[in-house]
PDBQT receptor file of N, H, CA, C and O in Angstrom, charges set to zero:
ATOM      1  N   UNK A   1      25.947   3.341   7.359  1.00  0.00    +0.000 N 
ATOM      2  CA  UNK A   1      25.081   4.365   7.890  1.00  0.00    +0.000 C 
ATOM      3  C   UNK A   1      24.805   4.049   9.354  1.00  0.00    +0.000 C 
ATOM      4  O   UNK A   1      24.596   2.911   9.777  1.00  0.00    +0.000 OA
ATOM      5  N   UNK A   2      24.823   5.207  10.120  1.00  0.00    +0.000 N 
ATOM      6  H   UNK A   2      24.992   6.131   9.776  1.00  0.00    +0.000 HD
ATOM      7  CA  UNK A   2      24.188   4.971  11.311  1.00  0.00    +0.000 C 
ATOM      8  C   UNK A   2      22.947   5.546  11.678  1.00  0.00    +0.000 C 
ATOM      9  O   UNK A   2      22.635   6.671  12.069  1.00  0.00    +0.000 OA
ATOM     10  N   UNK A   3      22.200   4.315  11.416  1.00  0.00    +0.000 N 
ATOM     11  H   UNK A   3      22.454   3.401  11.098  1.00  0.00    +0.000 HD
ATOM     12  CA  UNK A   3      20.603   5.102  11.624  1.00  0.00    +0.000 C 
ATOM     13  C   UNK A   3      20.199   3.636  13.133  1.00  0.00    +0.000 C 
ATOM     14  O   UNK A   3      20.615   2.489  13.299  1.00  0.00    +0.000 OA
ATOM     15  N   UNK A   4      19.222   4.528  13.907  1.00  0.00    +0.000 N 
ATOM     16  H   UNK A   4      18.884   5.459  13.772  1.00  0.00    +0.000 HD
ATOM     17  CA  UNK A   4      18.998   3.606  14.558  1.00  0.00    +0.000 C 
ATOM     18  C   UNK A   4      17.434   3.928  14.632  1.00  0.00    +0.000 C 
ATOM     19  O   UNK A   4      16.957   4.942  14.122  1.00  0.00    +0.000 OA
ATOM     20  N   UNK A   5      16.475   2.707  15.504  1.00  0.00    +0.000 N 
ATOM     21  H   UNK A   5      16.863   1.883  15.919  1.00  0.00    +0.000 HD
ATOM     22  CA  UNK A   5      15.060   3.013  15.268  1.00  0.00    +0.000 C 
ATOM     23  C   UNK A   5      14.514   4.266  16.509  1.00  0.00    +0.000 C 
ATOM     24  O   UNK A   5      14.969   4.526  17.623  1.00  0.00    +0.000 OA
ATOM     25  N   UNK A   6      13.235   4.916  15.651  1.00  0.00    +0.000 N 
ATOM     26  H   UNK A   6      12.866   4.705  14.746  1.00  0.00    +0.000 HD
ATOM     27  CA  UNK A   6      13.506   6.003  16.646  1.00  0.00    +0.000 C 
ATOM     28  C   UNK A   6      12.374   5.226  17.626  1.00  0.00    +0.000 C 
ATOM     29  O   UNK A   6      12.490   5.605  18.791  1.00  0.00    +0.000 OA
ATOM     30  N   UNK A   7      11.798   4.688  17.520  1.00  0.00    +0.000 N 
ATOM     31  H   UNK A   7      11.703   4.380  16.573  1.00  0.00    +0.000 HD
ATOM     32  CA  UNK A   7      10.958   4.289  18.649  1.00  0.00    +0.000 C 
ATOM     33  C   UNK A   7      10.659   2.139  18.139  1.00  0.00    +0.000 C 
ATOM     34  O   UNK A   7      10.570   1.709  16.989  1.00  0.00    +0.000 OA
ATOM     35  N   UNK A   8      10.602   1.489  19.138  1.00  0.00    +0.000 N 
ATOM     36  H   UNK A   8      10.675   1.837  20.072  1.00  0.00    +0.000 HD
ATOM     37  CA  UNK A   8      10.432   0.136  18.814  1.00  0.00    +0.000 C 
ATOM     38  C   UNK A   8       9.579   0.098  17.755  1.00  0.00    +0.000 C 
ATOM     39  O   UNK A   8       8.699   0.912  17.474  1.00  0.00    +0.000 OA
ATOM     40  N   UNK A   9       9.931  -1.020  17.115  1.00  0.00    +0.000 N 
ATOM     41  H   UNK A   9      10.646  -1.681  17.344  1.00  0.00    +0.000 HD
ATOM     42  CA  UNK A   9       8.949  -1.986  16.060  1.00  0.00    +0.000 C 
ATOM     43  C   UNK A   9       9.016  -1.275  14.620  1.00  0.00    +0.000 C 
ATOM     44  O   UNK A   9       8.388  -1.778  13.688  1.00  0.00    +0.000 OA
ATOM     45  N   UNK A  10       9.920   0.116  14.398  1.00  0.00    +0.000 N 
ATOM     46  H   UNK A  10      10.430   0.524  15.155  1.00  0.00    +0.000 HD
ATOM     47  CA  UNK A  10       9.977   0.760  13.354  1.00  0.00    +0.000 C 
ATOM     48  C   UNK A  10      10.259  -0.322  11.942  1.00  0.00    +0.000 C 
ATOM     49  O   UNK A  10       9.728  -0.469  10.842  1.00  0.00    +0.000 OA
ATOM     50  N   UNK A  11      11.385  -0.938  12.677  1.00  0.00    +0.000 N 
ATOM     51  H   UNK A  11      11.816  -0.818  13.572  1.00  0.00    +0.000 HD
ATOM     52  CA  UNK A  11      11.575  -2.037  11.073  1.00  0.00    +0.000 C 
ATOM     53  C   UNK A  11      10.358  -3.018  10.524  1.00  0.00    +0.000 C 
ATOM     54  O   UNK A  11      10.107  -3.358   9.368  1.00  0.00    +0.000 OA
ATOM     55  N   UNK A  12       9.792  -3.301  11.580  1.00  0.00    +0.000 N 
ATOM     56  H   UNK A  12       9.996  -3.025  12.519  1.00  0.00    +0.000 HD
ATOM     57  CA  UNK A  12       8.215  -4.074  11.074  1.00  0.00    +0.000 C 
ATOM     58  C   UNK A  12       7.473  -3.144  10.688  1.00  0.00    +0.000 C 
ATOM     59  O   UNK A  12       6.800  -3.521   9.729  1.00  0.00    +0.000 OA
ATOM     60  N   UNK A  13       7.220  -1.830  11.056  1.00  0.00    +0.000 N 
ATOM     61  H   UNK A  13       7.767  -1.524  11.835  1.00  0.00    +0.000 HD
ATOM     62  CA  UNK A  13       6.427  -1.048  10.475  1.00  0.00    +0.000 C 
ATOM     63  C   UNK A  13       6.718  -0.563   8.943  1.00  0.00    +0.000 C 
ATOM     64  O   UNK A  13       5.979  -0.192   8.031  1.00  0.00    +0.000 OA
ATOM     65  N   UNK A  14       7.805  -0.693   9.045  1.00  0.00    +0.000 N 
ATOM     66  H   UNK A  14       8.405  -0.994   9.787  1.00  0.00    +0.000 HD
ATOM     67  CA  UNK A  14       8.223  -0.208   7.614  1.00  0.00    +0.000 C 
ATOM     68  C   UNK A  14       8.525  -1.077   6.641  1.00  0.00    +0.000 C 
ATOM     69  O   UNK A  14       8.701  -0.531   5.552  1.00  0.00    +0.000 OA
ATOM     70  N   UNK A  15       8.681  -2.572   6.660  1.00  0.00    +0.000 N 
ATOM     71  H   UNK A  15       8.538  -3.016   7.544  1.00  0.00    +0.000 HD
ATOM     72  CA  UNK A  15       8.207  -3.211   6.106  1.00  0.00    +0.000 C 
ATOM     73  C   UNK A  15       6.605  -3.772   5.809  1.00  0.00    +0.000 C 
ATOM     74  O   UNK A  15       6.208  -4.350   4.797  1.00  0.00    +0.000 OA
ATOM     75  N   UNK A  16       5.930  -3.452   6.875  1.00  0.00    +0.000 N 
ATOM     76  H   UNK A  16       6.252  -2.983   7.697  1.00  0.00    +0.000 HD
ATOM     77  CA  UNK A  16       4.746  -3.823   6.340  1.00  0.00    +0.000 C 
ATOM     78  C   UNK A  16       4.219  -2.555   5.442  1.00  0.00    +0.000 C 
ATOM     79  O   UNK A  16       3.185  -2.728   4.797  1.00  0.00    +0.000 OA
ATOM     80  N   UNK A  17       4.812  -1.431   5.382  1.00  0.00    +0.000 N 
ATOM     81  H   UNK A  17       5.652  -1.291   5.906  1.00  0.00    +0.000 HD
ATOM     82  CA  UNK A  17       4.701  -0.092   4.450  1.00  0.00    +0.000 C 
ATOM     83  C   UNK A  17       4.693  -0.638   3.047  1.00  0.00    +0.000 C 
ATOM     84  O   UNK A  17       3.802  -0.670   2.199  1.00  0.00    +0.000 OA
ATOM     85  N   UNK A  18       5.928  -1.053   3.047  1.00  0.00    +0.000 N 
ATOM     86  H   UNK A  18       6.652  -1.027   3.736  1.00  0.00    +0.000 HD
ATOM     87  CA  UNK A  18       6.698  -1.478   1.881  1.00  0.00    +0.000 C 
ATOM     88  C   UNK A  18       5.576  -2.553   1.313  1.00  0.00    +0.000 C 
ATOM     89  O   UNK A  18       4.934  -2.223   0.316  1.00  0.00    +0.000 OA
ATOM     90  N   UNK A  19       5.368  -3.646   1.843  1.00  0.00    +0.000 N 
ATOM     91  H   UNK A  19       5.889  -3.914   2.653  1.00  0.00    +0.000 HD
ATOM     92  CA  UNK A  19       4.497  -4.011   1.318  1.00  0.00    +0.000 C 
ATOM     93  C   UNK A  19       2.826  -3.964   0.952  1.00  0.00    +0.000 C 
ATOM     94  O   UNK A  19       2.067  -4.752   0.387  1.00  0.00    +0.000 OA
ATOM     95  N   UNK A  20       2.675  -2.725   1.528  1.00  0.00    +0.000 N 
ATOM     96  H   UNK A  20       3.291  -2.085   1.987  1.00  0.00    +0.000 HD
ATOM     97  CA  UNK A  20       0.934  -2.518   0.731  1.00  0.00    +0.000 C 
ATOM     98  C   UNK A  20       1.307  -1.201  -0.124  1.00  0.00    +0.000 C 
ATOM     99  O   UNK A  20       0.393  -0.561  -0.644  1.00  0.00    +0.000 OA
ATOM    100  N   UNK A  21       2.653  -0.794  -0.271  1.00  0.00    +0.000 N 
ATOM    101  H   UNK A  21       3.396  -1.314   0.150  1.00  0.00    +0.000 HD
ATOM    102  CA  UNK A  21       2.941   0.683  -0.932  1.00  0.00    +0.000 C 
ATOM    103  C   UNK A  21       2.725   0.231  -2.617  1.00  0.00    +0.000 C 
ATOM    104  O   UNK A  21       3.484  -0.580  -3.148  1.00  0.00    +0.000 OA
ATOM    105  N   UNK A  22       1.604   0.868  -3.337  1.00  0.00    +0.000 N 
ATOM    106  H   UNK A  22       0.988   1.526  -2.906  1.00  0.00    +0.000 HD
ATOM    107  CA  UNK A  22       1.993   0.550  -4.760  1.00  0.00    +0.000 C 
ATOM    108  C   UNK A  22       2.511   1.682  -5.366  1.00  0.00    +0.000 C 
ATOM    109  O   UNK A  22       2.586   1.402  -6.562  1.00  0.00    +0.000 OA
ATOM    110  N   UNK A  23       2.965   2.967  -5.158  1.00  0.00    +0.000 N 
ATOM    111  H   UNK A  23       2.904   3.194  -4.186  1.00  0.00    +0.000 HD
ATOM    112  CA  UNK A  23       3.897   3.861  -6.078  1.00  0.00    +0.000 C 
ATOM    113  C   UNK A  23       5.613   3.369  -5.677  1.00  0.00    +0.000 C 
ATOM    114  O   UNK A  23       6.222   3.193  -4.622  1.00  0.00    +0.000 OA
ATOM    115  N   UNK A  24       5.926   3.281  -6.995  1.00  0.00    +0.000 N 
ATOM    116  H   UNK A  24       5.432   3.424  -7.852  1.00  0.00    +0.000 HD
ATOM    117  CA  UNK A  24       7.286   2.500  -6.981  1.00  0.00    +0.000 C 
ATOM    118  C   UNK A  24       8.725   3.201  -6.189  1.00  0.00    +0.000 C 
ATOM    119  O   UNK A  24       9.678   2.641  -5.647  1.00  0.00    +0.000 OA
ATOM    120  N   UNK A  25       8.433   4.532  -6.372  1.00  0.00    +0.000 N 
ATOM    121  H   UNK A  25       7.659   4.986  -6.811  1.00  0.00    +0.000 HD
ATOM    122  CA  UNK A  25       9.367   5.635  -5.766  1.00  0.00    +0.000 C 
ATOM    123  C   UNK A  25       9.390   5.662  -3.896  1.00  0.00    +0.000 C 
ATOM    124  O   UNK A  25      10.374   5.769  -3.164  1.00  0.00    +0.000 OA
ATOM    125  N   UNK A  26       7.684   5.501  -3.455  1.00  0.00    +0.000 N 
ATOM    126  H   UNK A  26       6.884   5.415  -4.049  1.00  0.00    +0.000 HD
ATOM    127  CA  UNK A  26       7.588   5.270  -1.878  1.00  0.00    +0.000 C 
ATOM    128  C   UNK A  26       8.221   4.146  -1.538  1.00  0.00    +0.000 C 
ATOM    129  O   UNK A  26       9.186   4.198  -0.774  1.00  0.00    +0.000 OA
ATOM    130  N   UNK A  27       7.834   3.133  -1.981  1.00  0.00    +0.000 N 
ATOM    131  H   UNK A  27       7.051   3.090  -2.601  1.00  0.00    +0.000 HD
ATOM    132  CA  UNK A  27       8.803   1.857  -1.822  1.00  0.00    +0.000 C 
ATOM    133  C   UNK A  27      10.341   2.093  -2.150  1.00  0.00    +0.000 C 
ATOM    134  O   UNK A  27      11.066   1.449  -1.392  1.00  0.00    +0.000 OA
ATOM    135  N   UNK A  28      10.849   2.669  -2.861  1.00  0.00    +0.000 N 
ATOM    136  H   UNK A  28      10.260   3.191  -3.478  1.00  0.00    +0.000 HD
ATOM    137  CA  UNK A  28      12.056   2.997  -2.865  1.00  0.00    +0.000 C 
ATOM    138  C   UNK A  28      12.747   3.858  -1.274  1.00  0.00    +0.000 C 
ATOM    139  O   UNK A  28      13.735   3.712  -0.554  1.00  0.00    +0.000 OA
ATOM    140  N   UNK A  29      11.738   4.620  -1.315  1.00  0.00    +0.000 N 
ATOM    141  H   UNK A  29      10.935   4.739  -1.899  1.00  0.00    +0.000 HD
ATOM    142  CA  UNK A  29      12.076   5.186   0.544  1.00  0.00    +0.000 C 
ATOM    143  C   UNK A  29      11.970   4.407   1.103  1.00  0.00    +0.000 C 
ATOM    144  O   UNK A  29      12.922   3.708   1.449  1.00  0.00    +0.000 OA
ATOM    145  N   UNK A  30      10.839   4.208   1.411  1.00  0.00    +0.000 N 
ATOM    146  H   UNK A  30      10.065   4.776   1.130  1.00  0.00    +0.000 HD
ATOM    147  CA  UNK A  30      10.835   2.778   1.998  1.00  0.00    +0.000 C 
ATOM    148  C   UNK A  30      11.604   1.904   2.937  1.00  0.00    +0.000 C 
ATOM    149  O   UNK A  30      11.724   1.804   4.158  1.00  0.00    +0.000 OA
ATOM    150  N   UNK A  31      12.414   0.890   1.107  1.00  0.00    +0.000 N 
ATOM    151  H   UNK A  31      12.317   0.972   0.115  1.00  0.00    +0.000 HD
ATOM    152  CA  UNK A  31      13.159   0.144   1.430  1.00  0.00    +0.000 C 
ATOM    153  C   UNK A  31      14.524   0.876   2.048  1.00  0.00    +0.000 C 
ATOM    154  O   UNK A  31      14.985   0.349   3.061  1.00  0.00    +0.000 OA
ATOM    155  N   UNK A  32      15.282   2.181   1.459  1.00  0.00    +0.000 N 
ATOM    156  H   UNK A  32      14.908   2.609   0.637  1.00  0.00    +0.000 HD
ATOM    157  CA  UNK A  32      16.342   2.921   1.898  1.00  0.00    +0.000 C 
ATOM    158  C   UNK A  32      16.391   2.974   3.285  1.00  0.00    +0.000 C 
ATOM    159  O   UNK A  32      17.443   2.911   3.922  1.00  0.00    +0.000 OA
ATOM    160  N   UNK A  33      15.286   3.086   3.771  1.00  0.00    +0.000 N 
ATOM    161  H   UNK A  33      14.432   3.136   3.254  1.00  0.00    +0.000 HD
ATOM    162  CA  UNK A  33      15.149   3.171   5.495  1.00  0.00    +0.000 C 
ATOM    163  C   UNK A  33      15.143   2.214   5.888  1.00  0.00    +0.000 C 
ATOM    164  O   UNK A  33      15.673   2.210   7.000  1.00  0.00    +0.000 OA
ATOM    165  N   UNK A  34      14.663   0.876   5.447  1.00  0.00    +0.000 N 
ATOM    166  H   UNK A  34      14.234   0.879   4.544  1.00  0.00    +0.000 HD
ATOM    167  CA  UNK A  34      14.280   0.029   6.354  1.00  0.00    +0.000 C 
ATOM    168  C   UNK A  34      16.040  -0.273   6.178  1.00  0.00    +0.000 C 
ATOM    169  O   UNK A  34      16.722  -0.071   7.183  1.00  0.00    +0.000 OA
ATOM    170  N   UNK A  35      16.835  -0.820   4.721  1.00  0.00    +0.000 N 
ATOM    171  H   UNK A  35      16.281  -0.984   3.905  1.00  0.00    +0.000 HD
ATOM    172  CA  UNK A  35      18.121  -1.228   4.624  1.00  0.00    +0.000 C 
ATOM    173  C   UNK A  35      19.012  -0.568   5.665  1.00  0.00    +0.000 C 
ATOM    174  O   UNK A  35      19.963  -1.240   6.063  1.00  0.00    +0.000 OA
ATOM    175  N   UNK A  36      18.821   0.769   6.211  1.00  0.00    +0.000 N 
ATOM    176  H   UNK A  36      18.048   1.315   5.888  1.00  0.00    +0.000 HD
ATOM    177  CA  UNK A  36      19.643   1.581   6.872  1.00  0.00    +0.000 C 
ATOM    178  C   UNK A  36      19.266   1.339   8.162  1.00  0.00    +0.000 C 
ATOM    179  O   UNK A  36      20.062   1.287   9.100  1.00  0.00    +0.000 OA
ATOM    180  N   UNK A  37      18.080   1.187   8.247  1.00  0.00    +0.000 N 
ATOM    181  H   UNK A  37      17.434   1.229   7.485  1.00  0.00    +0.000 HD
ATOM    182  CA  UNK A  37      17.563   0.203   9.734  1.00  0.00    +0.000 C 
ATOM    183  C   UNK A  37      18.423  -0.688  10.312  1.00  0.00    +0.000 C 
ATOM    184  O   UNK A  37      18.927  -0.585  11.430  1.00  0.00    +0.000 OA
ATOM    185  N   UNK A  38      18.608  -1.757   9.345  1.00  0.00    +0.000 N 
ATOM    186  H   UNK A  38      18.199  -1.841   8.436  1.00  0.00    +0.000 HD
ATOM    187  CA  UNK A  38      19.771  -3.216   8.885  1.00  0.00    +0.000 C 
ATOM    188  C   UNK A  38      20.619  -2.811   8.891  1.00  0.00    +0.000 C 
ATOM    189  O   UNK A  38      21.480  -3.688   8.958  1.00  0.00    +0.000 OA
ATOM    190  N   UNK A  39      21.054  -1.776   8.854  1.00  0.00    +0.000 N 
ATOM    191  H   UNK A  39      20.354  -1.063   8.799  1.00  0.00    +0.000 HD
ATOM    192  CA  UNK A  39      23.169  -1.263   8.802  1.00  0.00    +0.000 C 
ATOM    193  C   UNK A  39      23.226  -1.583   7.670  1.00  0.00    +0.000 C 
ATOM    194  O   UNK A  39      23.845  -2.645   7.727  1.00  0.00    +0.000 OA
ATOM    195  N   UNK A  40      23.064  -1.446   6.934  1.00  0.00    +0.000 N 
ATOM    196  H   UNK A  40      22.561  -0.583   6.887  1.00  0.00    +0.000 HD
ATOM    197  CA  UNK A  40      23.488  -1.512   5.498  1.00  0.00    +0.000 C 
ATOM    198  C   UNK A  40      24.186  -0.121   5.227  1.00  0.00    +0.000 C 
ATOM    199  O   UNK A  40      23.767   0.911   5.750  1.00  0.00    +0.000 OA
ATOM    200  N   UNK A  41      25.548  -0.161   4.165  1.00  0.00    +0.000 N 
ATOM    201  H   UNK A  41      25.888  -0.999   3.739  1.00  0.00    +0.000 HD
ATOM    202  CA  UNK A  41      26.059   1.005   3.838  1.00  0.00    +0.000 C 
ATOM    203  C   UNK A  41      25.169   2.000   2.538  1.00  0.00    +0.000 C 
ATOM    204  O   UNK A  41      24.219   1.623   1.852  1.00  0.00    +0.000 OA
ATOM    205  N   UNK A  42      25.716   3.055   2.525  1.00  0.00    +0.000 N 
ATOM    206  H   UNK A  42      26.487   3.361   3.083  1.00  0.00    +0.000 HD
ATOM    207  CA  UNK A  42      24.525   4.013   1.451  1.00  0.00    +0.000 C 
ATOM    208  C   UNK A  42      25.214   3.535   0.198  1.00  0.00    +0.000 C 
ATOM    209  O   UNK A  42      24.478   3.901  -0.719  1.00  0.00    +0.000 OA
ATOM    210  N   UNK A  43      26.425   2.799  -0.386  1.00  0.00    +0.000 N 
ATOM    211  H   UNK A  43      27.023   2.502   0.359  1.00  0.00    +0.000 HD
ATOM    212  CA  UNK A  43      26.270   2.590  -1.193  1.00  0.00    +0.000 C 
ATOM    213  C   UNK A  43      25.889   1.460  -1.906  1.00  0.00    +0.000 C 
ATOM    214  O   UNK A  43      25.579   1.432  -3.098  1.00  0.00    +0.000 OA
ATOM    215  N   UNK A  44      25.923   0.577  -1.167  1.00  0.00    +0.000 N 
ATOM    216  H   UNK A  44      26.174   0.600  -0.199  1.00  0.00    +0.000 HD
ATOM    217  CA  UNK A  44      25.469  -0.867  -0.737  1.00  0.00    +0.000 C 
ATOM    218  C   UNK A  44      23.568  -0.488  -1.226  1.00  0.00    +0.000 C 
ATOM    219  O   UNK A  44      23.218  -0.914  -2.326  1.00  0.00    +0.000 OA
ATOM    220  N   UNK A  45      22.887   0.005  -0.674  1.00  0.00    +0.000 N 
ATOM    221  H   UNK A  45      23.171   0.351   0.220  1.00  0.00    +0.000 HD
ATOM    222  CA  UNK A  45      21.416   0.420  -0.471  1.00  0.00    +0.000 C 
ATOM    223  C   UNK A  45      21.255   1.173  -2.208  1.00  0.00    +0.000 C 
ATOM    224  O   UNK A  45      20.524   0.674  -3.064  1.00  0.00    +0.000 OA
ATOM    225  N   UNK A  46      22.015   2.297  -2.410  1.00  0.00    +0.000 N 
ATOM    226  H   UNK A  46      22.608   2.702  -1.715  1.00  0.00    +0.000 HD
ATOM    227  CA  UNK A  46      21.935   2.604  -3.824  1.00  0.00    +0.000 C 
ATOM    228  C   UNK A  46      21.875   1.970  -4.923  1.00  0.00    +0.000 C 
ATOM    229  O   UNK A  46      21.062   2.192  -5.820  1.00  0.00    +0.000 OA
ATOM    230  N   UNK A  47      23.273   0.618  -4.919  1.00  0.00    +0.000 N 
ATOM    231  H   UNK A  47      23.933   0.438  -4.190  1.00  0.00    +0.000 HD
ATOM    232  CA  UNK A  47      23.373  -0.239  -5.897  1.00  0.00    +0.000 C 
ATOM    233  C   UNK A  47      22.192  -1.030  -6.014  1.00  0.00    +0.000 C 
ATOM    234  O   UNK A  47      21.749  -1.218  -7.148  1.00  0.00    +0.000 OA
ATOM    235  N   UNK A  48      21.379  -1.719  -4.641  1.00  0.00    +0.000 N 
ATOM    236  H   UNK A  48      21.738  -1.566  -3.721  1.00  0.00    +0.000 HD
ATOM    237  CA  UNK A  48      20.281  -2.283  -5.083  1.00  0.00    +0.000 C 
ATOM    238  C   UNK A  48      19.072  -1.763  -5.183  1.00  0.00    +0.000 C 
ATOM    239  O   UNK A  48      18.039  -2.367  -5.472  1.00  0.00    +0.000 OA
ATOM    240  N   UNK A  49      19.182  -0.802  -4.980  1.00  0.00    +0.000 N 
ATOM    241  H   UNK A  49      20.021  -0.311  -4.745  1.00  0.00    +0.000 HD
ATOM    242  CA  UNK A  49      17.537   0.639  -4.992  1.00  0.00    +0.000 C 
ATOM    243  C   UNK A  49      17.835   0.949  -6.578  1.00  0.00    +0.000 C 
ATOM    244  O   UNK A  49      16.709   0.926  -7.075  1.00  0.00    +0.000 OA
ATOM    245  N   UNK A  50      18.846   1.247  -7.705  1.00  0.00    +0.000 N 
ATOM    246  H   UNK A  50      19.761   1.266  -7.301  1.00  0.00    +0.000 HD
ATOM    247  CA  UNK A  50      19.406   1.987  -8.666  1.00  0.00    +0.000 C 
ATOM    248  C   UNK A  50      19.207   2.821  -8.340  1.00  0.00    +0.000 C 
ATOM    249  O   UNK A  50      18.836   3.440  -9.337  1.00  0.00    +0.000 OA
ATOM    250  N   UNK A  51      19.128   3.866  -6.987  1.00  0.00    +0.000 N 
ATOM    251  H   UNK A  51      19.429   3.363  -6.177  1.00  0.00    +0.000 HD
ATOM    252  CA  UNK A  51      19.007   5.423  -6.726  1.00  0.00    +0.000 C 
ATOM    253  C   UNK A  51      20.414   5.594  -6.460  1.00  0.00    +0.000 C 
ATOM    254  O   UNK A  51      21.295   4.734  -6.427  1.00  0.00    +0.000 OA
ATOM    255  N   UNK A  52      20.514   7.339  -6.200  1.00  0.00    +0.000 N 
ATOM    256  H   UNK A  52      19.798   8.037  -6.226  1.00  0.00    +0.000 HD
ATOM    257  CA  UNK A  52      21.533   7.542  -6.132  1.00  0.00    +0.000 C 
ATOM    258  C   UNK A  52      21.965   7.520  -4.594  1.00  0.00    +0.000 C 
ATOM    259  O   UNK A  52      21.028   7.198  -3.864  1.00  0.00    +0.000 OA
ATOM    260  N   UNK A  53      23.240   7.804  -3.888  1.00  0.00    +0.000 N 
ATOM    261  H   UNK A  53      24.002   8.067  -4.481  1.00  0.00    +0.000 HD
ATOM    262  CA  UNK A  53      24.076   8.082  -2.869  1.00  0.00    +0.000 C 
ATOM    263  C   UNK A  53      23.205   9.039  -2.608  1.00  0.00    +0.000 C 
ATOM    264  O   UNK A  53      22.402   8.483  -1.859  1.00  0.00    +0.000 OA
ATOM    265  N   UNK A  54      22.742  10.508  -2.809  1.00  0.00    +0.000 N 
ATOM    266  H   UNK A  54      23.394  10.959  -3.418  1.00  0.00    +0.000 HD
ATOM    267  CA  UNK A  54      21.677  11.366  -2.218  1.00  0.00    +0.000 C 
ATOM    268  C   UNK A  54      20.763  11.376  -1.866  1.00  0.00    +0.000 C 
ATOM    269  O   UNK A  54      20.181  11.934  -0.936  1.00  0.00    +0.000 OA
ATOM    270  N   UNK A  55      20.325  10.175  -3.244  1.00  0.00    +0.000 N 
ATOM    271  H   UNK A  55      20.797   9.722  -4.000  1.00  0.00    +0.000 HD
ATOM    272  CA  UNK A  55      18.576   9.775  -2.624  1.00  0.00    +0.000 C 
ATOM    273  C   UNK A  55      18.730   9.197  -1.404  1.00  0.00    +0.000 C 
ATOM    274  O   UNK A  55      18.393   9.841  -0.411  1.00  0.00    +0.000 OA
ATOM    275  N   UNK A  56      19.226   7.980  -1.281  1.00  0.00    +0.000 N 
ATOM    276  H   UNK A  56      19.499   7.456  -2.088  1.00  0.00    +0.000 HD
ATOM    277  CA  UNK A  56      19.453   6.916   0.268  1.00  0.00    +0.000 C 
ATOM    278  C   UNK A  56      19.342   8.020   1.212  1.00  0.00    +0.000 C 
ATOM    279  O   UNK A  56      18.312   8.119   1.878  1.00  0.00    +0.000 OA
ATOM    280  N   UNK A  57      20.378   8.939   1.356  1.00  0.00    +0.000 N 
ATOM    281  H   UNK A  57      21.215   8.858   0.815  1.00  0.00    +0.000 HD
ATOM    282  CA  UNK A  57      21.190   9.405   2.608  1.00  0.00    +0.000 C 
ATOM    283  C   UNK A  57      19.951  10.656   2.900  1.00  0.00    +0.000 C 
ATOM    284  O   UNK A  57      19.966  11.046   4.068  1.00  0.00    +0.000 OA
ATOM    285  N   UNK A  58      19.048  11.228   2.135  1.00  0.00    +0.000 N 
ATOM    286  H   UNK A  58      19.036  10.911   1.187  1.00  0.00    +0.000 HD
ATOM    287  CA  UNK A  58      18.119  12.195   2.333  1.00  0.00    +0.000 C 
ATOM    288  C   UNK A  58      16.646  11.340   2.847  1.00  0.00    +0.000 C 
ATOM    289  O   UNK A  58      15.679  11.916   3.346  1.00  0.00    +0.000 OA
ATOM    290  N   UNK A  59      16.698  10.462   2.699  1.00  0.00    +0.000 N 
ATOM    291  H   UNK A  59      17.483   9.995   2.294  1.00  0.00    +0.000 HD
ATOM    292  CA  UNK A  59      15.499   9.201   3.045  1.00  0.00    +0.000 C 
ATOM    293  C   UNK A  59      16.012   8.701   4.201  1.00  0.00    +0.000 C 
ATOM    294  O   UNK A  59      15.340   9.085   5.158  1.00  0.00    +0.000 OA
ATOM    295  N   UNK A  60      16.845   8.063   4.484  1.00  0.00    +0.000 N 
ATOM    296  H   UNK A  60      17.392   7.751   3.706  1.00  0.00    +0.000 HD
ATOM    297  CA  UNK A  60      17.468   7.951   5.698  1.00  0.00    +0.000 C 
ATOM    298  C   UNK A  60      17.259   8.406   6.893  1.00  0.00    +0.000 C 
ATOM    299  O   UNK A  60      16.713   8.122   7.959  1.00  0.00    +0.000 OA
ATOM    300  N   UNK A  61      17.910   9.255   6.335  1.00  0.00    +0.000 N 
ATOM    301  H   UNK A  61      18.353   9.485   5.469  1.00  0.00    +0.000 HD
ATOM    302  CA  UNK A  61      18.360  10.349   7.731  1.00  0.00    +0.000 C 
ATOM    303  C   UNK A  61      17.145  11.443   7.801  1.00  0.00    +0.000 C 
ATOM    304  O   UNK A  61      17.495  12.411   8.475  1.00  0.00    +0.000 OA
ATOM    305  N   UNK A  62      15.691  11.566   7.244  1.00  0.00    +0.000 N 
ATOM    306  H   UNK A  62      15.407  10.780   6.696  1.00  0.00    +0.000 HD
ATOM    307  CA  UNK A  62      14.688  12.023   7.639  1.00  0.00    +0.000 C 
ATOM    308  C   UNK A  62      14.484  11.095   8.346  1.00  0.00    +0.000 C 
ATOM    309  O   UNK A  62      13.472  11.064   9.046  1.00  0.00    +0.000 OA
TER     310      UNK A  62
């Protein structure tokens, strides 16, 4: 994926999300963004989210 941050410090922000988020599904966005932050591929991010290729790439790329 090519996602890049839209303004500095996004990957710290979104990990510190991740960690005070308690609904299990936000954390699932979440993490999809922050992994795509990291260059991680969408299917790479799916296999360890168990979401699908749509979910990632619609979380993402908002």
């Amino acid at each position: 994926m090519d996602i890049t941050e839209r303004s500095r410090g996004d990957r710290r922000r979104r990990a510190h999300l991740i960690a005070k988020e308690s609904d299990a599904i936000q954390r699932d966005r979440l993490r999809s963004v922050l992994f795509a932050l990291q260059g991680w591929e969408t299917l790479e991010i799916a296999g360890t989210g168990g979401r699908s290729r749509a979910f990632v790439q619609r979380w993402a790329y908002a």
